[in-house]
C-alpha positions in Angstrom: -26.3 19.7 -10.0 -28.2 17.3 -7.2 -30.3 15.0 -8.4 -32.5 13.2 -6.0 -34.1 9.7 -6.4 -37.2 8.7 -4.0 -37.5 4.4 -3.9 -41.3 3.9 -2.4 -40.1 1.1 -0.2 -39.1 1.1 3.5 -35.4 0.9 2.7 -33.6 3.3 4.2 -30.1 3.6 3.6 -28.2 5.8 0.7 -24.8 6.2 0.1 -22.8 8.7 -1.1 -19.0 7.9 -1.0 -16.9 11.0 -1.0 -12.8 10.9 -1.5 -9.7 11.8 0.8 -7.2 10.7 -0.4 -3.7 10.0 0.6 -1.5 11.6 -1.5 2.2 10.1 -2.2 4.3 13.3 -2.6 7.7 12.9 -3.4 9.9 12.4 -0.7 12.8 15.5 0.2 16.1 14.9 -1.1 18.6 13.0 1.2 21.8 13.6 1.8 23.3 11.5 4.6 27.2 10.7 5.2 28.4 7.7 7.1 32.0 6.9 7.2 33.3 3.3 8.3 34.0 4.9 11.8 30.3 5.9 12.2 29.0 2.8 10.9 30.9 0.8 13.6 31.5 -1.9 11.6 33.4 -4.8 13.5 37.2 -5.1 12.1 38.2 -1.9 10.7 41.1 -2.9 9.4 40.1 -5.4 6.7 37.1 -3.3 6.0 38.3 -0.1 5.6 38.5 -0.1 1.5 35.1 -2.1 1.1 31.9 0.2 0.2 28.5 -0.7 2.5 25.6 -0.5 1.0 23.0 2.0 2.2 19.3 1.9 1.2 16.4 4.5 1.6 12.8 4.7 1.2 10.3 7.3 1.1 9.4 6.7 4.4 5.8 8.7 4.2 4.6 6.0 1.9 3.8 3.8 4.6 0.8 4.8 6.3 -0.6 0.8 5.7 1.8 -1.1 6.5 0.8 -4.1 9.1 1.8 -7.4 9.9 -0.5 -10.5 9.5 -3.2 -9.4 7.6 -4.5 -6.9 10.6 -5.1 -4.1 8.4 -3.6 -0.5 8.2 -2.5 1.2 11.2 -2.9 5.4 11.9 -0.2 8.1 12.6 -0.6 7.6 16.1 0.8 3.3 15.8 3.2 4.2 12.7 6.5 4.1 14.9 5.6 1.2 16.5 4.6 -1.0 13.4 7.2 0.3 11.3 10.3 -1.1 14.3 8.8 -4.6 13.4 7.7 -4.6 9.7 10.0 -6.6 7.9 10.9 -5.3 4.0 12.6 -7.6 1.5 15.9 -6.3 -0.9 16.9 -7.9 -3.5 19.6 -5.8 -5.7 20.4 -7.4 -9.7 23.1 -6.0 -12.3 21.3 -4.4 -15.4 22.8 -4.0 -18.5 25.6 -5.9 -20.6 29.9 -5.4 -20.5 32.5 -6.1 -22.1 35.2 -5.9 -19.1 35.1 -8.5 -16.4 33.4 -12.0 -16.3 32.2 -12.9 -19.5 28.7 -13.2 -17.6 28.6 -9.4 -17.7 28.2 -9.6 -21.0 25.1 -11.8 -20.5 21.3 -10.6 -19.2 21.0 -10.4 -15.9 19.9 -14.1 -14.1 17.5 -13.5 -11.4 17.7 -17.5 -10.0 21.1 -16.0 -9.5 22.3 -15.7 -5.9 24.6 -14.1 -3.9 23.2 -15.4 0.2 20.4 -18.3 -0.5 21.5 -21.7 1.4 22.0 -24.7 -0.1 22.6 -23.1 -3.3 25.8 -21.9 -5.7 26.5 -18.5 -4.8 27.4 -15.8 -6.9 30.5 -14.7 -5.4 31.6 -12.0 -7.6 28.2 -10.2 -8.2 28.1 -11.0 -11.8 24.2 -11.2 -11.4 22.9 -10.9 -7.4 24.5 -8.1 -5.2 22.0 -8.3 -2.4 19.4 -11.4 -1.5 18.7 -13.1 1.3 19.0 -16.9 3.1 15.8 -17.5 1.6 16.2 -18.1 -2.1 12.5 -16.6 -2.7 12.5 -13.5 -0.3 15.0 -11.2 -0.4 17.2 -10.0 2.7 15.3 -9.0 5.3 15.5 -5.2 6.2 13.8 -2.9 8.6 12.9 0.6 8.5 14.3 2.9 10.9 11.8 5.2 12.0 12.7 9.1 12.3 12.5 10.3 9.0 15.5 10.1 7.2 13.7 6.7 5.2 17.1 4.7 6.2 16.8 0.8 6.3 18.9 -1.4 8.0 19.7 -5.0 7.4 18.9 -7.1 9.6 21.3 -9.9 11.2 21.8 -13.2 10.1 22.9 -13.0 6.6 26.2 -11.1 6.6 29.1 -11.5 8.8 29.5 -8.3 9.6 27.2 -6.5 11.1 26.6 -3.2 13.4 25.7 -3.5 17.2 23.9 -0.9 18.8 21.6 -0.1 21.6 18.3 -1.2 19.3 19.8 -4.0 17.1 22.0 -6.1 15.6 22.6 -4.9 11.6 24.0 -6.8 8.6 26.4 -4.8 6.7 26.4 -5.9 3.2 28.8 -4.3 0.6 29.8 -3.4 -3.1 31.6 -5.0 -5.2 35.7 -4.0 -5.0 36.8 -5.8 -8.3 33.7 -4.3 -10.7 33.0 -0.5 -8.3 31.7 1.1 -12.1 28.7 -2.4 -12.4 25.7 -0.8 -11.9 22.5 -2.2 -9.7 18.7 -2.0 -9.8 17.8 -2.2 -6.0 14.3 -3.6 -5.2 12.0 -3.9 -2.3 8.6 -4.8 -0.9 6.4 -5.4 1.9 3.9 -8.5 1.2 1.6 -8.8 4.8 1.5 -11.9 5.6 4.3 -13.2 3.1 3.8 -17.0 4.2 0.5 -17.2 2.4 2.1 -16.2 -1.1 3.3 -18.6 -3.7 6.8 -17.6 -4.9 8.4 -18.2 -8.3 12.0 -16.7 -9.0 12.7 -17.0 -12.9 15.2 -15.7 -14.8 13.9 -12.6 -15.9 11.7 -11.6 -12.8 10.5 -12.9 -9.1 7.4 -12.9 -8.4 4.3 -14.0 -6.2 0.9 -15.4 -6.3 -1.1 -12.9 -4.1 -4.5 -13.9 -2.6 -6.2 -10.3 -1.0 -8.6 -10.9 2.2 -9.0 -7.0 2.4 -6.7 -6.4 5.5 -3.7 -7.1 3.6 -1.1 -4.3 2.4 1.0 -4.8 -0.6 4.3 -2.7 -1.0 6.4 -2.6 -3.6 8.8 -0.5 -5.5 12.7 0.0 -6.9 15.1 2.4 -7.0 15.1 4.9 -10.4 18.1 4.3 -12.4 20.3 7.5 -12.7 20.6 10.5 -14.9 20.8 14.2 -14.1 17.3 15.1 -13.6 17.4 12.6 -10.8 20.7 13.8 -9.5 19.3 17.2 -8.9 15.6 16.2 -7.5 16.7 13.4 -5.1 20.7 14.8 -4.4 20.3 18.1 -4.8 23.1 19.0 -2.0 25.1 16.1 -3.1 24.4 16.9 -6.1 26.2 21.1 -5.7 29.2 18.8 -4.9 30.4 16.5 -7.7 32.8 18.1 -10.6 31.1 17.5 -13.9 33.4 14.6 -14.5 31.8 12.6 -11.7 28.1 13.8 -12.4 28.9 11.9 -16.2 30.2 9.2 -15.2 27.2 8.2 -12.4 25.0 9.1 -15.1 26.9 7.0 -18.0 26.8 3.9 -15.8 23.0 4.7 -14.3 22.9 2.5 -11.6 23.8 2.0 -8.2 27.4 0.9 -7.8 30.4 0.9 -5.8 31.7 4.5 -7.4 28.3 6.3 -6.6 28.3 4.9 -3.3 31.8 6.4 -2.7 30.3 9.5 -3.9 27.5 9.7 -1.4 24.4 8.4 -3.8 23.1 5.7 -2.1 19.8 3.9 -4.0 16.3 5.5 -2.5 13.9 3.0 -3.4 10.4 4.1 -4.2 8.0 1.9 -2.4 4.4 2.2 -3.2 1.0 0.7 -2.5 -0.1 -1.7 -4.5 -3.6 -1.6 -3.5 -7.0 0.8 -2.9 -8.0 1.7 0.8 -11.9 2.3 1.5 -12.9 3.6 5.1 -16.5 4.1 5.9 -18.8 6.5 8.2 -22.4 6.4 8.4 -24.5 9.9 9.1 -28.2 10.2 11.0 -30.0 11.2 8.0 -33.4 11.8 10.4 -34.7 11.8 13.9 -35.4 7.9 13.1 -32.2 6.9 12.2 -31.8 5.1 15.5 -34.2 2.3 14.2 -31.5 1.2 11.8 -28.2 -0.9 13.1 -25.8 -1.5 10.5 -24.7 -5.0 10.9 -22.1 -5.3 7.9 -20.3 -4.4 5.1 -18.8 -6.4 2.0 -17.4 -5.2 -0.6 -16.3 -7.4 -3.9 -13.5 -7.0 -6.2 -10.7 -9.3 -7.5 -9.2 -11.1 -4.8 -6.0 -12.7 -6.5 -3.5 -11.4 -8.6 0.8 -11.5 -9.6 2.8 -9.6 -7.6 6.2 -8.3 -9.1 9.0 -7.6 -6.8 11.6 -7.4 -8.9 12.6 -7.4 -12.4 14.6 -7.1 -15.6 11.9 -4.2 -16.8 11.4 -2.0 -14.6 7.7 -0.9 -15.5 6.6 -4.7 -15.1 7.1 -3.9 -10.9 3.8 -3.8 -9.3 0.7 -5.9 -8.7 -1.6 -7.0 -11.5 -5.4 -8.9 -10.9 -6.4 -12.7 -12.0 -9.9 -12.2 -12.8 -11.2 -13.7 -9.4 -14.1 -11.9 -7.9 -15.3 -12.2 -4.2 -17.1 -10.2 -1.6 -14.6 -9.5 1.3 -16.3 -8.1 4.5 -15.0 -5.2 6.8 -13.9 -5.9 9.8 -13.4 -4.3 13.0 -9.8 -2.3 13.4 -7.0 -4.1 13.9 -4.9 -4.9 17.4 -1.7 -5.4 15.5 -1.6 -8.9 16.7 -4.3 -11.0 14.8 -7.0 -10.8 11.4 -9.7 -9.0 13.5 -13.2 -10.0 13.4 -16.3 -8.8 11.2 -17.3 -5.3 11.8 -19.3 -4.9 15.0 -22.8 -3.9 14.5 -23.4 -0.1 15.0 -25.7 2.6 15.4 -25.5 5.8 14.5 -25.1 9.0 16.7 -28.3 10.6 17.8 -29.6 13.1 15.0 -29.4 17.0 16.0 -32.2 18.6 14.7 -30.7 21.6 14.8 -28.3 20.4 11.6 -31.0 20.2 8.5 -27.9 18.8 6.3 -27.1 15.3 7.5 -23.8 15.1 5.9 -22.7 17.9 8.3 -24.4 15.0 11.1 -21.6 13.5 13.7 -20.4 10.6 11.6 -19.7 7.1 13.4 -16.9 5.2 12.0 -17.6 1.7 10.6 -15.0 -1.1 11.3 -11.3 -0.4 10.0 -11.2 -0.6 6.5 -10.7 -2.8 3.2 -7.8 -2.6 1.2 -8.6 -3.5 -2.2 -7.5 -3.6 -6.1 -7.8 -0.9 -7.3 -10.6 -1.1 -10.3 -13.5 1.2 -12.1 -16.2 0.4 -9.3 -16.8 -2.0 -6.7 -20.3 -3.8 -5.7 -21.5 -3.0 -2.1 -23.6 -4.8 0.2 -24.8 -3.1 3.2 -26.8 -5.6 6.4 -28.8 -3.8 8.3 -31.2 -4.4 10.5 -34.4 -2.4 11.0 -37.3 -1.8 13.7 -40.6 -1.9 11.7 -43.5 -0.5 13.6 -46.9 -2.9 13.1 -50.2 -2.1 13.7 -52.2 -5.9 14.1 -55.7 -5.7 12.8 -58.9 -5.0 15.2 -56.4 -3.5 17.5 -54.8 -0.7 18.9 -51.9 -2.2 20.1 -48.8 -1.5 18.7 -45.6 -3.7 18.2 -42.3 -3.4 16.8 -40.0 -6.2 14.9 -36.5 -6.2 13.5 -36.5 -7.0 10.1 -33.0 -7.8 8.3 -32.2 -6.8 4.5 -29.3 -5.8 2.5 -28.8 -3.0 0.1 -27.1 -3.0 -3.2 -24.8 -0.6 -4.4 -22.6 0.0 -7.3 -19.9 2.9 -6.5 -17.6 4.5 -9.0 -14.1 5.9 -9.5 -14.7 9.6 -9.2 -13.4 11.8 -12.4 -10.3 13.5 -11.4 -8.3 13.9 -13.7 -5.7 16.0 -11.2 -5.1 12.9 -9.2 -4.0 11.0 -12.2 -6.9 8.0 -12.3 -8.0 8.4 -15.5 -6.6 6.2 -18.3 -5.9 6.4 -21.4 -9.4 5.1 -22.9 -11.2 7.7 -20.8 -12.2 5.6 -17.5 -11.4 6.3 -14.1 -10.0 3.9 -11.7 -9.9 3.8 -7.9 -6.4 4.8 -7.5 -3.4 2.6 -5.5 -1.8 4.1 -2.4 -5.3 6.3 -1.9 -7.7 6.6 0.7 -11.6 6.6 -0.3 -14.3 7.5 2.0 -17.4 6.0 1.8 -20.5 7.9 3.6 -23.6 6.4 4.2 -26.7 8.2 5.1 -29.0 6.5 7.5 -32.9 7.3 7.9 -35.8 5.4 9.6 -38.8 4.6 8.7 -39.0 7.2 5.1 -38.1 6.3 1.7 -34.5 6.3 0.8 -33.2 9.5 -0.9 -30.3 8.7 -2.9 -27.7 11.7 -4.0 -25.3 11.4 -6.8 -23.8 14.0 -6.3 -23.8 16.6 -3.2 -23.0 20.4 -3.1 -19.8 21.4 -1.6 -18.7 17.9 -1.8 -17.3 18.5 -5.0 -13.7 19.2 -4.2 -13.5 16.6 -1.9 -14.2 14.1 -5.3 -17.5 12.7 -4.7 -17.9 8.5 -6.1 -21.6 8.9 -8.2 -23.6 5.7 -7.4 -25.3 3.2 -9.5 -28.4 4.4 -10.5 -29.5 0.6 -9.8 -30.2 0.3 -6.3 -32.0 -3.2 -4.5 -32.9 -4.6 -1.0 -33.7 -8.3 -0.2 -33.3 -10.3 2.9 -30.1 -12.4 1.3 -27.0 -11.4 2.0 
C-alpha cells in the first residue's frame, strides 16, 4: 500500500531506493584437460612425472574488480581490467597424518612457507604448497579472460614457467613424495593491497582493511571434497572415475596430487566482500530543473579484518571494526586513478506527458559506493536550489541559489528469497549485490516522500526513514 508524507518546507528531494541486484549464481561445471605437452612446460624430461597445479574461479563473480581504488568497472571494460587484476593464492595442508613427516601429524602453520625470501622454506609441503616472494601476499596470479575461470601464475616465483604469445606463466606443482596430502586453496583480490596492514599467524592471515567506497574486496577458497561436490562442479569428470577413485578423492577431501592426476583441479569460490549502491535521480515536476544535485555521501563502517585464508574455513571473509564515516560518491572511474567527487548534475527535462516520474528518463549520479554491507545506511544529499524572491514594494522579481542537505535513513529491503535476512529477523544489505538508489527531484513544491511504490515491489524497494531533515551543513 503507498503511503505518502507531505513536509511543508521548500525541500524538495525524496528518495526511494529500489534494488537490482547482482546475483552470484553458481558457476557451470568445468572440465578442462592439459597434458604436460599442452602446457609447454620448459624441460619435459625432468618434468614429465611432476603434477602442475591448476586453479579456477567463478569467473562471473567479478563484475567489481578494479585496481587502485577506481571503483567497479561495467561489462563493456571487464576483459580489459581482468588481463591486469592481480589475485593472490596461497594453498595450506588441512588435517593431521600419521605417514610422512612427523609435522603432518601437527596443525597446519600458516607462517609456514614454501616461496617467501629471506625466509626457511618448506621444502616438502608439510604445511605451504603454494605462496608467493612476498611472505604476506600470496603468489600472484592473473585471470584469464574467456570463460573457462582459469588463472595463471604469474612469472617470478617458480622456475618453470610457460611462454606464450600473452605471457610468461609460473608453473608450480604437487607434491611427488605425499600425492594423497590434501590442500585448502585460497584467494583474493584486495584493491589497492599496499594500503592494508598484514598479519600472517599461525592459524590464519589476515589484513587490516580501511574502505574509501571505490575499493573492491574479493575473497574466497576452494570447497573441500565429497560427492555432492563431485557431481555439481565435475559432473563430466565426475561420469568417468570407477567408484574406487570417487572414495578415495572424497576420503582425503582436498586438493592433492592424486585428484589432480584425475582431472579435479581446486575451483576457488571468490566472492565480494562488500555492498554496491548506484544512484539515478528522476524529474519529479516541470520544476525540477531548479535543483542541481551537488553530492552524495553515504556513512557506514569504514574499517574492518579481512580473512584470506584460514585453518576454518567459515572464518574467510571480511568482518567491520565499529568505525563510522561518511564516504562521498564520486564520479566513474578511468581505471587509472581514485576519481574525483561526483560532478554536480541536473536532471533530464520532465515530459509532461509521463504523470509517473519514476517512469521519468533517469540521469545517472557519479559511479558508485561500495560498502559493508549493514541493516541501513545514513544519506546526505547537497543540492542546490533556485528560490524565486519577491522584494517588498516591488514587482521585481529575483532568483537565488540556496544550498541545503537532506537526510535520509535507507533500509535493507525484506527479501527473504535473496537470503539477507538473518537469523534474529533483520535484513542486511547483502555482499556481492547491486542496490539502486532513485531519487525523485521537484522544484519549488513540498517534498512527497514514498515508502513504498506500486510495481516496484518485485524489484525490492529499500522503505525510508520516516525521519527526514534539511539544513545548510553538510
Amino acid at each position: 500500500m503507498n503511503q505518502l508524507y507531505k513536509i511543508k518546507s521548500l525541500v524538495i528531494i525524496a528518495v526511494v531506493a529500489a534494488v537490482t541486484t547482482a546475483c552470484n549464481e553458481s558457476y557451470p561445471g568445468i572440465d578442462y584437460d592439459m597434458t604436460h605437452g599442452e602446457l609447454g612446460i620448459h624441460n619435459e624430461d625432468e618434468t614429465r612425472t611432476r603434477t602442475p597445479i591448476m586453479l579456477f574461479a567463478n569467473q562471473q563473480n567479478f563484475f567489481t574488480v578494479s585496481t587502485k581504488g577506481t571503483g567497479p568497472f561495467t561489462s563493456t571494460t571487464l576483459e580489459n581490467k581482468l588481463a591486469n587484476a592481480t589475485f593472490y593464492v596461497f594453498a595450506f595442508r588441512f588435517g593431521r597424518y600419521n605417514s610422512g613427516p612427523s609435522g603432518f601429524q601437527n596443525e597446519t602453520d600458516f607462517t609456514q612457507t614454501r616461496y617467501a625470501e629471506g625466509r626457511t622454506q618448506d621444502q616438502e609441503f608439510v604445511h605451504c604448497l603454494l605462496d608467493g616472494k612476498n611472505y604476506y601476499l600470496g603468489q600472484p596470479t592473473g585471470l584469464t579472460y574467456g570463460g573457462t575461470g582459469e588463472m595463471h601464475f604469474e612469472e617470478g616465483t617458480s622456475t618453470d614457467f610457460i611462454d606464450d604469445e600473452l605471457h610468461n606463466q609460473d608453473v608450480f606443482y604437487y607434491s611427488g613424495d605425499y600425492q594423497t596430502v590434501p590442500y585448502d586453496f585460497f584467494a583474493y583480490y584486495v584493491d589497492d593491497i599496499s594500503l592494508a596492514q598484514h598479519h600472517r599467524d599461525a592459524d590464519r592471515i589476515w589484513y587490516d582493511i580501511t574502505l574509501n567506497g571505490t575499493q573492491d574486496l574479493l575473497c574466497g577458497y576452494a570447497p573441500r571434497i565429497n560427492e555432492d561436490v563431485l557431481k555439481s562442479r565435475y559432473a563430466n569428470r565426475y561420469k568417468e572415475l570407477t567408484r574406487a577413485e570417487i572414495n578415495n578423492i572424497c576420503n582425503y577431501g582436498g586438493y592433492c596430487t592424486y585428484s589432480a592426476q584425475l582431472g579435479i583441479h581446486p575451483y576457488v569460490n571468490v566472492g565480494h566482500q562488500l555492498t554496491q549502491l548506484e544512484f539515478e535521480a528522476y524529474p519529479g515536476d516541470s520544476t525540477a530543473n531548479k535543483i542541481t544535485i551537488l553530492g552524495i555521501r553515504v556513512e557506514s563502517n569504514t574499517s574492518g579484518r579481512l580473512v584470506v585464508a584460514s585453518r576454518n574455513l567459515e572464518d574467510v571473509g571480511f568482518t567491520a571494526y565499529d568505525s563510522k564515516a561518511f564516504l562521498p560518491l564520486r564520479d566513474p572511474h578511468d581505471g587509472l586513478t581514485t576519481p574525483k567527487e561526483m560532478t554536480p548534475v541536473k536532471t533530464e527535462q520532465y515530459d509532461e506527458s509521463i504523470k509517473e516520474w519514476t517512469k521519468q528518463e533517469p540521469t545517472k549520479l557519479g559511479g558508485s559506493l561500495m560498502l559493508n554491507p549493514q541493516e541501513s545506511y545514513r544519506m546526505e544529499i547537497k543540492y542546490q536550489q533556485t528560490i524565486r524572491k519577491v522584494y517588498t514594494g516591488s514587482s521585481v522579481v529575483a532568483e537565488k541559489d540556496t544550498v541545503l542537505t537532506a537526510h535520509y535513513e535507507i533500509k535493507a529491503p525484506h527479501q527473504e528469497d535473496e537470503g539477507n535476512k538473518r537469523p534474529d529477523g533483520t535484513f542486511i544489505f547483502m555482499p556481492g549485490k547491486t542496490y539502486k538508489v532513485r531519487v525523485a527531484v521537484f522544484g519549488l513544491k513540498p517534498i512527497e516522500v514514498w515508502t513504498s511504490i506500486d510495481g516496484w515491489q518485485q524489484a525490492g524497494n529499500i522503505d525510508l526513514g520516516d525521519t527526514f531533515s534539511t539544513d545548510d551543513q553538510w
